[in-house]
LODREN-774979 format. One record per residue (C-alpha): x, y, z. Coordinates in steps of 0.2 Angstrom, whole numbers, plus 5000, padded with zeros to 4 digits. Example, Ala and Ser with C-alpha at 12.3 -4.5 7.8 and 13.67 -1.06 7.14 Angstrom:
# LODREN-774979
+------+------+------+
:    u :    v :    w :
+------+------+------+
: 5062 : 4978 : 5039 :
: 5068 : 4995 : 5036 :
+------+------+------+
***
This chain:
# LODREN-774979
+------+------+------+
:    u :    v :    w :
+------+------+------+
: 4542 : 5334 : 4237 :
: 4542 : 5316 : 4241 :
: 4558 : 5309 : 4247 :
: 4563 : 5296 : 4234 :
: 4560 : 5312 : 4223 :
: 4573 : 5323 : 4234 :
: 4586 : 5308 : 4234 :
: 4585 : 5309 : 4214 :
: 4588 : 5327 : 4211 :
: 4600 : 5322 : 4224 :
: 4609 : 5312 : 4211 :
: 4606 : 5318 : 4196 :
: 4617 : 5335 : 4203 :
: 4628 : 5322 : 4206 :
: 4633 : 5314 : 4191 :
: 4648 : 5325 : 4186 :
: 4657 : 5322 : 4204 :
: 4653 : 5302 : 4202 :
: 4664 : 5303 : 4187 :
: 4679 : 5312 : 4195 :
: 4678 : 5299 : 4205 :
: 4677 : 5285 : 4198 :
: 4695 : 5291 : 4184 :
: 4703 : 5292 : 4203 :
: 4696 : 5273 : 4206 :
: 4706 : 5269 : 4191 :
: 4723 : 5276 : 4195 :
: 4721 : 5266 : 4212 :
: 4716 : 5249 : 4205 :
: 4730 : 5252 : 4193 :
: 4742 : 5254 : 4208 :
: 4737 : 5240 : 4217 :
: 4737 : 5229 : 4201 :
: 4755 : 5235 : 4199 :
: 4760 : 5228 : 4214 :
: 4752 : 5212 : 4214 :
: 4762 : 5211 : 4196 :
: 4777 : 5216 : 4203 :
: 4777 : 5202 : 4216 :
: 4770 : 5188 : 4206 :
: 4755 : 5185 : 4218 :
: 4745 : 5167 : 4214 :
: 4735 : 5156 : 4219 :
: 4749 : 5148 : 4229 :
: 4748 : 5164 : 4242 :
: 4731 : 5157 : 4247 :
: 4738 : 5147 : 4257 :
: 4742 : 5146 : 4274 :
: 4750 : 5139 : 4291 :
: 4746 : 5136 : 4306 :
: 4753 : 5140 : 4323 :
: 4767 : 5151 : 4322 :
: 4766 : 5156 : 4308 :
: 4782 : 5153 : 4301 :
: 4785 : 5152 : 4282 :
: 4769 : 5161 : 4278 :
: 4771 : 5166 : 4260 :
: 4756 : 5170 : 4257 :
: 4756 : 5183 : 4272 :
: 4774 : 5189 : 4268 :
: 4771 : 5193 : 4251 :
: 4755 : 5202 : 4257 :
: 4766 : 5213 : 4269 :
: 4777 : 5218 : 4253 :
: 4763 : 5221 : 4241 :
: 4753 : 5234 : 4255 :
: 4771 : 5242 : 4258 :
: 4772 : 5244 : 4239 :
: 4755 : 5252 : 4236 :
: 4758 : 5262 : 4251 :
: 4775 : 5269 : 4245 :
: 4782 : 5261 : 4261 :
: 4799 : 5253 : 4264 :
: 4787 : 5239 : 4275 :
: 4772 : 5234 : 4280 :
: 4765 : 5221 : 4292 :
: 4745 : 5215 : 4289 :
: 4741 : 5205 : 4302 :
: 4725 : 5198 : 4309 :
: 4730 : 5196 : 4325 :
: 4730 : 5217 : 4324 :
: 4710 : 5215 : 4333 :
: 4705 : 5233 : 4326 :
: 4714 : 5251 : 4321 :
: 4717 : 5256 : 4339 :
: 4724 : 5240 : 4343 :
: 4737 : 5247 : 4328 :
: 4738 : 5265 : 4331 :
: 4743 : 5256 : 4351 :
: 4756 : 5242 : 4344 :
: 4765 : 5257 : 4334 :
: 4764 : 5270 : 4347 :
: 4770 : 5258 : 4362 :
: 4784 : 5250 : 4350 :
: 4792 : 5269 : 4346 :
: 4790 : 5278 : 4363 :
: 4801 : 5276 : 4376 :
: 4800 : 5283 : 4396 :
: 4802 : 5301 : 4395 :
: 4798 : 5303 : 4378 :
: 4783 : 5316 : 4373 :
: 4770 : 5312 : 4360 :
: 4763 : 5325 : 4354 :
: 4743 : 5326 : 4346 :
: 4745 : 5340 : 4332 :
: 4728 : 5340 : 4326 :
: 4718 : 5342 : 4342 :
: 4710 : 5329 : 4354 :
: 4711 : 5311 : 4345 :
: 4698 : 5296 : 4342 :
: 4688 : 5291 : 4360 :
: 4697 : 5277 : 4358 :
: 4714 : 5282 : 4361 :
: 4711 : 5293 : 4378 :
: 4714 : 5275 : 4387 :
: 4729 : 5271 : 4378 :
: 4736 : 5290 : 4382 :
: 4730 : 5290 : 4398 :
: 4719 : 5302 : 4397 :
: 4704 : 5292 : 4405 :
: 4706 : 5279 : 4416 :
: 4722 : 5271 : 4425 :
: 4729 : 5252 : 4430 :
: 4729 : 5247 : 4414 :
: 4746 : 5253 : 4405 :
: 4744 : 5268 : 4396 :
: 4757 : 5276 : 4391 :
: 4756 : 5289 : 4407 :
: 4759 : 5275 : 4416 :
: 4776 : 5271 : 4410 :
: 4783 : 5287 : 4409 :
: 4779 : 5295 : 4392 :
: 4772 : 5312 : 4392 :
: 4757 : 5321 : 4381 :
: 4752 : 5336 : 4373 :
: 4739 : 5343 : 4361 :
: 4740 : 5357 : 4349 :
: 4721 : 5363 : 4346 :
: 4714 : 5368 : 4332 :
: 4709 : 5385 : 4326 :
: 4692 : 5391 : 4329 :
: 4688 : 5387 : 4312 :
: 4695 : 5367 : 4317 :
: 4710 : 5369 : 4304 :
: 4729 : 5366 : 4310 :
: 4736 : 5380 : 4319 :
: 4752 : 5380 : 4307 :
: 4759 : 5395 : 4315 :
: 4761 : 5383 : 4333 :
: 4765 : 5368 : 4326 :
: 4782 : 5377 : 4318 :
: 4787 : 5380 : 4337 :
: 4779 : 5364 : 4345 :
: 4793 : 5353 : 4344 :
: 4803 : 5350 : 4360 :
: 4820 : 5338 : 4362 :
: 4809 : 5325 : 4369 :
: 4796 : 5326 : 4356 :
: 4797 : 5308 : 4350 :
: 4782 : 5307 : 4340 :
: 4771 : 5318 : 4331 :
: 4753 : 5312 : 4330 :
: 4743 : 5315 : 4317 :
: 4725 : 5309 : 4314 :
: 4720 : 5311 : 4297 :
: 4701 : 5308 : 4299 :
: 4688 : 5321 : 4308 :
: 4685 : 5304 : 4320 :
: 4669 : 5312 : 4332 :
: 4674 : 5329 : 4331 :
: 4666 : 5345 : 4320 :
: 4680 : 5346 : 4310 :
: 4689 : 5344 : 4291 :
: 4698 : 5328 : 4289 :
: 4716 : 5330 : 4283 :
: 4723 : 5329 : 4266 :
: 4739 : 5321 : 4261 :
: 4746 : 5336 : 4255 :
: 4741 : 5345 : 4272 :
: 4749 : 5328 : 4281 :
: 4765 : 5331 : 4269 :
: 4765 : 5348 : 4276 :
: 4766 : 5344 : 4292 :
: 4777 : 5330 : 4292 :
: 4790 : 5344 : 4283 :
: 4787 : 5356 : 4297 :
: 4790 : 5343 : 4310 :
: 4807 : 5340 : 4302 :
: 4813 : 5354 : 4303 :
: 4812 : 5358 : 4319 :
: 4818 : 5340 : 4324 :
: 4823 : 5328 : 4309 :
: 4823 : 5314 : 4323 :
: 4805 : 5315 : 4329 :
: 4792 : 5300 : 4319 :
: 4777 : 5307 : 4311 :
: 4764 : 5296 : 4312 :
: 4747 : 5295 : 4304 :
: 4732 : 5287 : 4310 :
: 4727 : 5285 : 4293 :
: 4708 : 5275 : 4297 :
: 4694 : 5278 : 4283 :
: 4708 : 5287 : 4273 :
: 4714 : 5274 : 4262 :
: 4713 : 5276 : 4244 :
: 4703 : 5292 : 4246 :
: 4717 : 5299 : 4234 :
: 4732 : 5293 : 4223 :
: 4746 : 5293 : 4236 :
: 4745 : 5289 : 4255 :
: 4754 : 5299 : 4268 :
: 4770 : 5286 : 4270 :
: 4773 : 5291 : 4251 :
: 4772 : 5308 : 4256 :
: 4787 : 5308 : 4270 :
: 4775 : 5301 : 4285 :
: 4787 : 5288 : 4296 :
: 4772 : 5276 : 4302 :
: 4755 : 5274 : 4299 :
: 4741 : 5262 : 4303 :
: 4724 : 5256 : 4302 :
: 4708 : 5245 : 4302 :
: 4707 : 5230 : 4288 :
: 4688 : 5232 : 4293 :
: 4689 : 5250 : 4285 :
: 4696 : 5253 : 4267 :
: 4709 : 5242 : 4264 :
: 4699 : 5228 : 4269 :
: 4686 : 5230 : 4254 :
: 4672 : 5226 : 4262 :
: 4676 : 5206 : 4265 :
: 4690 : 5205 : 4277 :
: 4684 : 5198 : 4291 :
: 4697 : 5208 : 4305 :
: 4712 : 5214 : 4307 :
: 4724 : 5228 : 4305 :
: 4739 : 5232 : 4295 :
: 4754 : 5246 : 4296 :
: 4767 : 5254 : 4283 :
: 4780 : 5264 : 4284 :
: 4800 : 5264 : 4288 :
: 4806 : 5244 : 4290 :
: 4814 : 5247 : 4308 :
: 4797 : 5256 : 4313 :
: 4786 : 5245 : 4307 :
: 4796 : 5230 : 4314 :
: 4796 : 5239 : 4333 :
: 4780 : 5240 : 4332 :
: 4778 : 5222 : 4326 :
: 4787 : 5216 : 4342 :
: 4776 : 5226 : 4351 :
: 4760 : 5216 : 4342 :
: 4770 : 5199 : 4346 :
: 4786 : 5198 : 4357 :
: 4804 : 5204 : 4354 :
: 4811 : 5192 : 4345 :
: 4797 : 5187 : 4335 :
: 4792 : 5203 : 4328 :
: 4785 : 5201 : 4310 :
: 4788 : 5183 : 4310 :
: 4775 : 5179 : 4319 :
: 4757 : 5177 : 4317 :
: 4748 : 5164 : 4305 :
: 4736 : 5170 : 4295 :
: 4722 : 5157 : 4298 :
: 4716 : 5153 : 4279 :
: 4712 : 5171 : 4277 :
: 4726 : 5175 : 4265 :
: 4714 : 5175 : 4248 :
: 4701 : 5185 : 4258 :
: 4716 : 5197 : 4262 :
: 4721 : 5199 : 4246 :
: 4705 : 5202 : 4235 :
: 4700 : 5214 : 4249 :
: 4715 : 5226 : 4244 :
: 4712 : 5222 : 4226 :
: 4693 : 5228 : 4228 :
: 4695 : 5241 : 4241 :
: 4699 : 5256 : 4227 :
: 4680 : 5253 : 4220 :
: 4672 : 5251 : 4238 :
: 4680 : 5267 : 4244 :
: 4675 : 5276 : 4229 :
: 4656 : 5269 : 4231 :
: 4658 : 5275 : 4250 :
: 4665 : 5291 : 4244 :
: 4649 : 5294 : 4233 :
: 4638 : 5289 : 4247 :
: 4644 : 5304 : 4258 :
: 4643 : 5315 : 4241 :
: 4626 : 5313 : 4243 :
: 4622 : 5313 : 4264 :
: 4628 : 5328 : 4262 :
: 4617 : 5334 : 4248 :
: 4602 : 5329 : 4252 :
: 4604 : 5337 : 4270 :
: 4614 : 5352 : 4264 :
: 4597 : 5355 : 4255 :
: 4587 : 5353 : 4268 :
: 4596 : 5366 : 4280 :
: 4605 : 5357 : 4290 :
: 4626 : 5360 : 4290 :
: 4636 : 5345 : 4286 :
: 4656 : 5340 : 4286 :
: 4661 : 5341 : 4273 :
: 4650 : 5352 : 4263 :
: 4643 : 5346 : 4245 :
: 4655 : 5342 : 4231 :
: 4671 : 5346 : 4243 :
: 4686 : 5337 : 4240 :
: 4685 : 5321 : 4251 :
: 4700 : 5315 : 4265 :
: 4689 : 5300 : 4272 :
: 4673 : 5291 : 4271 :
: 4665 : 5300 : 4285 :
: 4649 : 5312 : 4283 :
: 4647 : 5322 : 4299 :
: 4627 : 5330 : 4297 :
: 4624 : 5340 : 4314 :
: 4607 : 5335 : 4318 :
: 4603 : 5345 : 4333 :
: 4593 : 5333 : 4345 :
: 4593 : 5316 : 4352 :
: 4577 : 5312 : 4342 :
: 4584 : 5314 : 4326 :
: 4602 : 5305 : 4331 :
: 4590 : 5289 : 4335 :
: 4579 : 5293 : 4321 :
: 4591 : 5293 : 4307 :
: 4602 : 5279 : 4313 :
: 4586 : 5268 : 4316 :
: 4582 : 5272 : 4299 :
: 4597 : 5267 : 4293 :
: 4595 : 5249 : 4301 :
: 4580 : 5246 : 4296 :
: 4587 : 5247 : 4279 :
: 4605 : 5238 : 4284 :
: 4603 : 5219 : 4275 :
: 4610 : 5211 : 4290 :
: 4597 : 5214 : 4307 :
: 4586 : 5226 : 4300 :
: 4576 : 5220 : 4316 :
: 4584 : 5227 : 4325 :
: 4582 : 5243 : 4336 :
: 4599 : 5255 : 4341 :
: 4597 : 5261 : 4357 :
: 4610 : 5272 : 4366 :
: 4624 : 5261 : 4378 :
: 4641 : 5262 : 4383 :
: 4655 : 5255 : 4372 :
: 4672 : 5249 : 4376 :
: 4687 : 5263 : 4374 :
: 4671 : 5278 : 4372 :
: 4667 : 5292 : 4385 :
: 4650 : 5292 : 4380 :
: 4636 : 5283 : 4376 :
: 4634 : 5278 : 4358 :
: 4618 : 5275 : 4346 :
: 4627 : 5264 : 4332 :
: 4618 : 5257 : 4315 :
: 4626 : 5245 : 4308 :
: 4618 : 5230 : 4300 :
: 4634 : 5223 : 4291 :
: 4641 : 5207 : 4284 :
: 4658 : 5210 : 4297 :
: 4655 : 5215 : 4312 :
: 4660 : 5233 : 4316 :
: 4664 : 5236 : 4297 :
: 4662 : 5254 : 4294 :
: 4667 : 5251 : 4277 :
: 4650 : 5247 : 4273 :
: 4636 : 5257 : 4277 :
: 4634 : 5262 : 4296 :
: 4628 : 5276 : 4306 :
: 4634 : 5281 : 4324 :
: 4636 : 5295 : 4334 :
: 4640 : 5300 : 4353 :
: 4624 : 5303 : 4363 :
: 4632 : 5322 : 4367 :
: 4627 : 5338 : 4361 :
: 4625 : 5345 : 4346 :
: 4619 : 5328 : 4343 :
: 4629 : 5323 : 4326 :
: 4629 : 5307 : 4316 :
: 4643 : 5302 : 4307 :
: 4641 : 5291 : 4293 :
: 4653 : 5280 : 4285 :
: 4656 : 5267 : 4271 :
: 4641 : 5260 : 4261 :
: 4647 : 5247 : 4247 :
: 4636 : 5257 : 4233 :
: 4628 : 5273 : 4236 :
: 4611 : 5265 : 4229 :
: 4610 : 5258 : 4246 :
: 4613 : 5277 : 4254 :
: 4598 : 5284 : 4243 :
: 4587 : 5268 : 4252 :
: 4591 : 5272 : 4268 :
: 4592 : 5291 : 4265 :
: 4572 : 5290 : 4259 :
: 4569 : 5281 : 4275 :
: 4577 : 5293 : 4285 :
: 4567 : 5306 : 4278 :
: 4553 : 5299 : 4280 :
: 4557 : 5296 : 4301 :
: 4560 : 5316 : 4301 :
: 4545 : 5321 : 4294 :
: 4534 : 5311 : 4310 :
: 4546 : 5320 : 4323 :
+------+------+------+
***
């Protein structure tokens, strides 16, 4: 069987999950219309300042419509937020304090956040450096949450709780909200004081509620992921209780400024028809992993998440085994990328990683891993992670190509 022909049956298995998904699309769309209703949005919030950013209407009204479709009190969307961990970072440094613990429930997090804990690296801040301890709770065996630790985990100078509710580069299942909800109530009750937090990058809009709706305290991510719907060109946002979010907006600017600062460089109507597309581009991403994971599920190799399970993010982990097929399949993916096809990905070092990376990712935005891109660690077992894609015909393009690079390994 030829490869365009594999990627059809593919699909045509398919069809029944595609439709679940795209009823789901509807209730989201239907959510964030609801908010732009409820706060009158128009062509007048297009607008913008410059300097300061004082008066912004256009960005304040933002801030109130994401807290509304994120069941938040508040939220802050900023472009001066440069990516998710420059979030995750602004939330994390504006709650803790010296002597506080943070405390990872969901196993090691994202590369990316090693610095900012203090894990890798020292001189530059972290927050080791001023005083604020760590721990981990590790998974199981089978990578699920060890619930039965987690109802004893929390000590008096547990400050925050975090909770990472994508797989990031690690061989296991994203988390759900109800899972995060779960959590959160077992934090609680142990100490009704410490935050819970989600890292909730790649997970927006992967269902009908988000985990600040659910009883999280703070969360944040990447406008270059979901939110952003494809045409944001940067920034981040965060949701959640209005004192939280506004110490970690101080963090982001200065005390004193805190969400009062930061204009929004003309970006506003970008900003907003990102949000009011970004329930149809996660639901094409979605799709896109539906089938990854079916076409290689087929062919033998095992995939995170496996075909027609319940998605948490826009990731599709496929353990590929060797360096050769890590390069192949994210060359291929290039190849087929419409922005510098050209272009070759070799492994290299990357800011805020342990490893060398092999990254694909011919998109409009730079970095934007809501549409289609492929990267993994150069690392044993060797596993791609693919994310985003703007419309899963573009995955089945890429997928033949990748195919057809295996067969001449």
């Amino acid at each position: 069987m030829n490869s365009a022909e594999i990627v059809r049956r593919a699909i045509a298995t398919l069809t029944p999950t595609f439709q679940t998904i795209d009823q789901q699309t509807q209730t989201n769309l239907r959510k964030v219309l609801g908010a732009f209703q409820k706060y009158r949005v128009g062509v007048h919030h297009f607008s913008s300042v410059s300097g300061y950013g004082h008066g912004d209407l256009g960005r304040d009204t933002l801030d109130q419509v994401y807290a509304e479709v994120m069941g938040a009190e508040a939220a802050l969307v900023r472009v001066q937020l440069v990516s998710g961990t420059h979030a995750i970072a602004a939330a994390l440094y504006g709650v803790l304090r010296p002597g506080d613990e943070m405390l990872a429930v969901a196993g090691a997090p994202y590369d990316t956040l090693e610095e900012v804990i203090g894990l890798r690296e020292e001189g530059q801040g972290s927050l080791a450096e001023f005083g604020i301890g760590y721990r981990q709770l590790e998974l199981t065996p089978t990578g699920e949450i060890d619930w039965e630790a987690l109802k004893i985990a929390i000590r008096p100078e547990t400050r925050l709780a975090l909770i990472q509710r994508s797989c990031g580069y690690s061989w296991r299942k994203s988390l759900s909200t109800a899972e995060i909800q779960r959590i959160v109530e077992i934090v609680k009750a142990q100490n009704p004081d410490t935050v819970c937090f989600v890292d909730n990058c790649y997970g927006e809009f992967i269902e009908t509620q988000e985990p600040t709706a659910v009883g999280a305290d703070l969360m944040a991510g990447s406008l270059i992921k979901n939110p952003g719907g494809t045409i944001v060109t940067g920034g981040g946002y965060l949701a959640g209780k209005a004192d939280l979010v506004e110490k970690a907006a101080c963090r982001l600017t200065a005390p004193g400024i805190g969400s009062h600062g930061g204009a929004t460089y003309d970006q506003n109507r970008l900003l907003y028809q990102g949000l009011f597309l970004a329930p149809q581009m996660v639901a094409e991403a979605v799709k896109c992993t539906h089938l990854v994971a079916t076409v290689f599920a087929d062919l033998g190799y095992e995939v995170q998440p496996h075909p027609l399970e319940k998605r948490q993010d826009v990731i599709q982990a496929i353990r590929l085994g060797s360096p050769e097929k890590l390069l192949a399949f994210c060359r291929a993916w290039q190849k087929f990328s419409p922005i510098g096809s050209y272009l070759d990905p070799v492994p290299a070092p990357m800011p805020g990683y342990a490893s060398d990376l092999v990254m694909a990712g011919g998109t409009f935005i730079d970095g934007s891993t809501s549409e289609l891109s492929a990267d993994g660690p150069l690392r044993e077992p060797y596993i791609v992670f693919c994310q985003g894609g703007t419309h899963y015909t573009h995955a089945a393009i890429a997928l033949e190509a990748v195919l057809d690079a295996f067969r001449d390994l």
